[in-house]
C-alpha positions in Angstrom: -46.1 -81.0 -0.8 -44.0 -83.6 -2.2 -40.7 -82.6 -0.5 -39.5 -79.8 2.1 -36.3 -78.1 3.2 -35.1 -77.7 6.2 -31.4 -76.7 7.9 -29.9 -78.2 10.9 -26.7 -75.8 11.6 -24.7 -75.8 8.4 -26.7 -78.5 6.7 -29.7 -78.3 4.1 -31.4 -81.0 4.0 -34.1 -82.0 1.2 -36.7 -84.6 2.2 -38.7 -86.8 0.1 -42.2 -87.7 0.8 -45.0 -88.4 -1.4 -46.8 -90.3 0.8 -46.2 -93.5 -1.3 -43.0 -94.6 -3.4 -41.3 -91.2 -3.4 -41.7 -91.3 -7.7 -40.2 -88.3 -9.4 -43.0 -87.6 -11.2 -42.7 -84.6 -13.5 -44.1 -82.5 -10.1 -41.5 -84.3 -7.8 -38.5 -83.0 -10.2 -40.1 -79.4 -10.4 -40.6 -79.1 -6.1 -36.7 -81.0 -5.2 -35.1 -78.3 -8.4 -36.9 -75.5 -6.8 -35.7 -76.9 -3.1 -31.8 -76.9 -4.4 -32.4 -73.1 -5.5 -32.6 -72.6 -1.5 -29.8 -74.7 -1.0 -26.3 -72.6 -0.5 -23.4 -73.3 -2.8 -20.4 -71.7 -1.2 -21.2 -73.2 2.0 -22.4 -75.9 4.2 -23.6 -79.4 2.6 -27.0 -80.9 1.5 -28.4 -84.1 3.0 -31.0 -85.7 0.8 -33.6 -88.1 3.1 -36.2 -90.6 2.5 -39.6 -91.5 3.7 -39.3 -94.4 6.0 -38.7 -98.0 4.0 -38.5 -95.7 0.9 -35.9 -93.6 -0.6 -37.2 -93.3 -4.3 -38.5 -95.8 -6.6 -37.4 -93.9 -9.4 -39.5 -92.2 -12.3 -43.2 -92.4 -12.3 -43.9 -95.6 -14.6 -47.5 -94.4 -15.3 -45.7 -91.2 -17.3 -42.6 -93.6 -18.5 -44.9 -96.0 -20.0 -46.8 -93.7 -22.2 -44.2 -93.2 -24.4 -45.4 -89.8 -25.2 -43.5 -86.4 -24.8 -44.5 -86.1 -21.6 -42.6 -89.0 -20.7 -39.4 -87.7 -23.1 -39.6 -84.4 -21.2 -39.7 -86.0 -17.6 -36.5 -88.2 -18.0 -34.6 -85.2 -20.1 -35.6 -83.1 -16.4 -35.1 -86.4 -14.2 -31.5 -86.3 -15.3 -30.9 -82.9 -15.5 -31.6 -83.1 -12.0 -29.3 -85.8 -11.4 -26.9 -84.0 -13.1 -27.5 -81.3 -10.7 -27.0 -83.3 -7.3 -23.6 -85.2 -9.0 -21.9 -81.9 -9.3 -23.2 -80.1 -6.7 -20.7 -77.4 -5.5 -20.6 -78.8 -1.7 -20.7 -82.0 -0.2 -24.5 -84.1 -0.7 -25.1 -87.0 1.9 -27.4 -89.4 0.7 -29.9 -90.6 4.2 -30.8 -94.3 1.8 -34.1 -94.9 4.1 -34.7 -97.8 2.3 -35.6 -99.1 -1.0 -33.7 -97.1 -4.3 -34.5 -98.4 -6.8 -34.2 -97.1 -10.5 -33.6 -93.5 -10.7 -33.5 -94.2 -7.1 -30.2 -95.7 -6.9 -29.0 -93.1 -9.4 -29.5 -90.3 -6.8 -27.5 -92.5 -4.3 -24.7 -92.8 -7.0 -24.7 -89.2 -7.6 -24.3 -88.5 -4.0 -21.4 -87.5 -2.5 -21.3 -90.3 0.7 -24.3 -92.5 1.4 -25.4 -94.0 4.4 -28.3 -96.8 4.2 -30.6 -98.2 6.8 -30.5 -101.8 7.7 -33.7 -103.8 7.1 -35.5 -105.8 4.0 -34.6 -103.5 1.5 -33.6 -103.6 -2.1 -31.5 -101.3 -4.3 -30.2 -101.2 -7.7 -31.3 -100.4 -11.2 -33.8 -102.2 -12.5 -34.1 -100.3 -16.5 -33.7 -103.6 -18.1 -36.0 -105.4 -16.3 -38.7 -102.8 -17.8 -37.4 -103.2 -21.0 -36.0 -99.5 -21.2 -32.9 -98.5 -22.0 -30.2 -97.7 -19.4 -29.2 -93.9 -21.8 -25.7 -92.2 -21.3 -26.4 -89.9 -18.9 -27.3 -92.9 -16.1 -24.5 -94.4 -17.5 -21.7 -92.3 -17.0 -22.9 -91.8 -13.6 -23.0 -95.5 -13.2 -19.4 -95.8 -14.4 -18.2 -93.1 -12.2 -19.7 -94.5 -8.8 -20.2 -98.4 -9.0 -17.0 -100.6 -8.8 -15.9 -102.1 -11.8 -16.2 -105.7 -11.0 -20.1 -105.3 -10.2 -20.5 -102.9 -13.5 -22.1 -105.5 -15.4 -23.9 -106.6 -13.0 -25.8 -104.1 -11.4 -26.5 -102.4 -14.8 -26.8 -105.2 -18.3 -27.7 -108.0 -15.4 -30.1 -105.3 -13.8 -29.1 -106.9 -10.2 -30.7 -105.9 -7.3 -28.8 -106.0 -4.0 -29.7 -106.0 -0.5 -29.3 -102.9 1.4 -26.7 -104.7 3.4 -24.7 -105.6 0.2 -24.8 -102.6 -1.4 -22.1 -101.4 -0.3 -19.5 -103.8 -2.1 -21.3 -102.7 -5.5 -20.7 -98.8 -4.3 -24.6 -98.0 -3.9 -23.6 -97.1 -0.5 -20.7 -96.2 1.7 -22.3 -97.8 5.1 -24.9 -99.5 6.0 -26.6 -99.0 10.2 -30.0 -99.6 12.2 -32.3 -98.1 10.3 -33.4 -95.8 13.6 -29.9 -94.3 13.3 -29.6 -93.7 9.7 -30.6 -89.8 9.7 -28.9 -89.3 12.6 -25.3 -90.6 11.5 -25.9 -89.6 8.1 -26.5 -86.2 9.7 -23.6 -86.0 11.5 -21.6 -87.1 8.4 -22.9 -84.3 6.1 -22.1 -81.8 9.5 -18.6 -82.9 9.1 -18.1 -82.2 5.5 -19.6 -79.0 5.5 -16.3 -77.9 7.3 -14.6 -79.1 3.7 -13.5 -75.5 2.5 -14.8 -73.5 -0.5 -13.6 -73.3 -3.0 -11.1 -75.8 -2.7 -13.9 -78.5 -2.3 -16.2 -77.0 -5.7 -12.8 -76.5 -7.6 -11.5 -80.3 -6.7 -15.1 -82.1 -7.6 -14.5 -80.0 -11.2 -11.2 -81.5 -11.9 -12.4 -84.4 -11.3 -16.1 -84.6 -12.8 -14.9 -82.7 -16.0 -15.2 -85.4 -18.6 -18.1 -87.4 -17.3 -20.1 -83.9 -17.1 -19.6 -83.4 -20.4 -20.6 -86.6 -21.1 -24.1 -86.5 -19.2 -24.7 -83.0 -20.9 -24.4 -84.4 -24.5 -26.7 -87.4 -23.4 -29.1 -85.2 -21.8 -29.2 -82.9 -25.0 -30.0 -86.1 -26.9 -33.1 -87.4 -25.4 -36.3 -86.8 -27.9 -38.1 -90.1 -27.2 -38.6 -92.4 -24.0 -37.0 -95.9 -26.0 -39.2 -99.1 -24.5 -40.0 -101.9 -26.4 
């Protein structure tokens, strides 16, 4: 089992643990899709947690690197998920354990409100450092969450911040003690279950309508993993 489900009142929440560096390997992508089946869309919220000192290190490189269809058909599902978390019909609280990094730090931008845990850990997207291409899809997600004035940075520069400065970027929304971090981020997802459907769905349409579409066409693009 690379992730379980498990509600707490109102609240799903979706835990990652692979035992290692939480990868979304091809397997990882197929159990957290089949865990959001189980998660309820006209109610409630979803909380998305980490393995202590590791929220996700992104893609699994062994698959990236091989270049081969595999690898296409893992980052085409790797965002779909995304895709899937970012327009979520309720409210998705991001419990940032510790390092994001990569596709990581995507699933923290397309969270909802994200809460990190104090303590030597890195996020940020680090594509260009690999020599891979930072595609549309991760892009428009990037545009819609970071602040404009770190843009560059965090994504052509490939920066990566200390938890405890990731919030300036908008990686994260807070930053406490790393022994409190499910607990608040908890309570946070708690209170905006309460938000009321389907005012809250119908609002986060309005508003994600043109990015959507621009992650879809991206997606639908994807044929090749580019490295060089």
């Amino acid at each position: 089992m690379l992730a379980n489900i498990k509600t707490n009142e109102n609240v799903s929440i979706i835990t990652l643990d692979d035992g290692k560096a939480n990868v979304f390997s091809p397997a990882m992508i197929k159990e957290f899709n089949l865990l959001l089946d189980k998660v309820p869309t006209n109610n409630g919220s979803l909380l998305i947690h980490g393995r202590p000192g590791i929220f996700s290190a992104g893609f699994d490189l062994k698959v990236m690197m091989s270049g081969s269809e595999p690898a296409a058909q893992m980052v085409k599902a790797g965002f779909t998920m995304l895709k899937r978390v970012f327009s979520f019909p309720r409210p998705v609280v991001a419990s940032c354990s510790g390092h994001a990094i990569a596709l990581g730090a995507f699933l923290l931008c397309s969270s909802d409100y994200r809460v990190g845990a104090k303590g030597e850990f890195k996020i940020g997207a680090n594509e260009l450092r690999n020599n891979m291409i930072v595609p549309t899809p991760l892009l428009e997600i990037a545009k819609f969450k970071l602040t404009k004035s770190h843009k560059q940075r965090a994504i052509l520069n490939a920066e990566m911040y200390a938890i405890e400065d990731a919030i300036e970027p908008g990686y994260l929304d807070e930053v406490v003690d790393a022994d409190k971090v499910f607990e608040i981020a908890l309570a946070k997802a708690k209170d905006l279950a309460t938000l009321g459907h389907p005012q809250y769905n119908e609002t986060k349409k309005l508003d994600q309508t043109d990015v959507l579409y621009k992650i879809s066409e991206g997606i639908d693009q994807i044929t090749d993993v580019v490295t060089r």
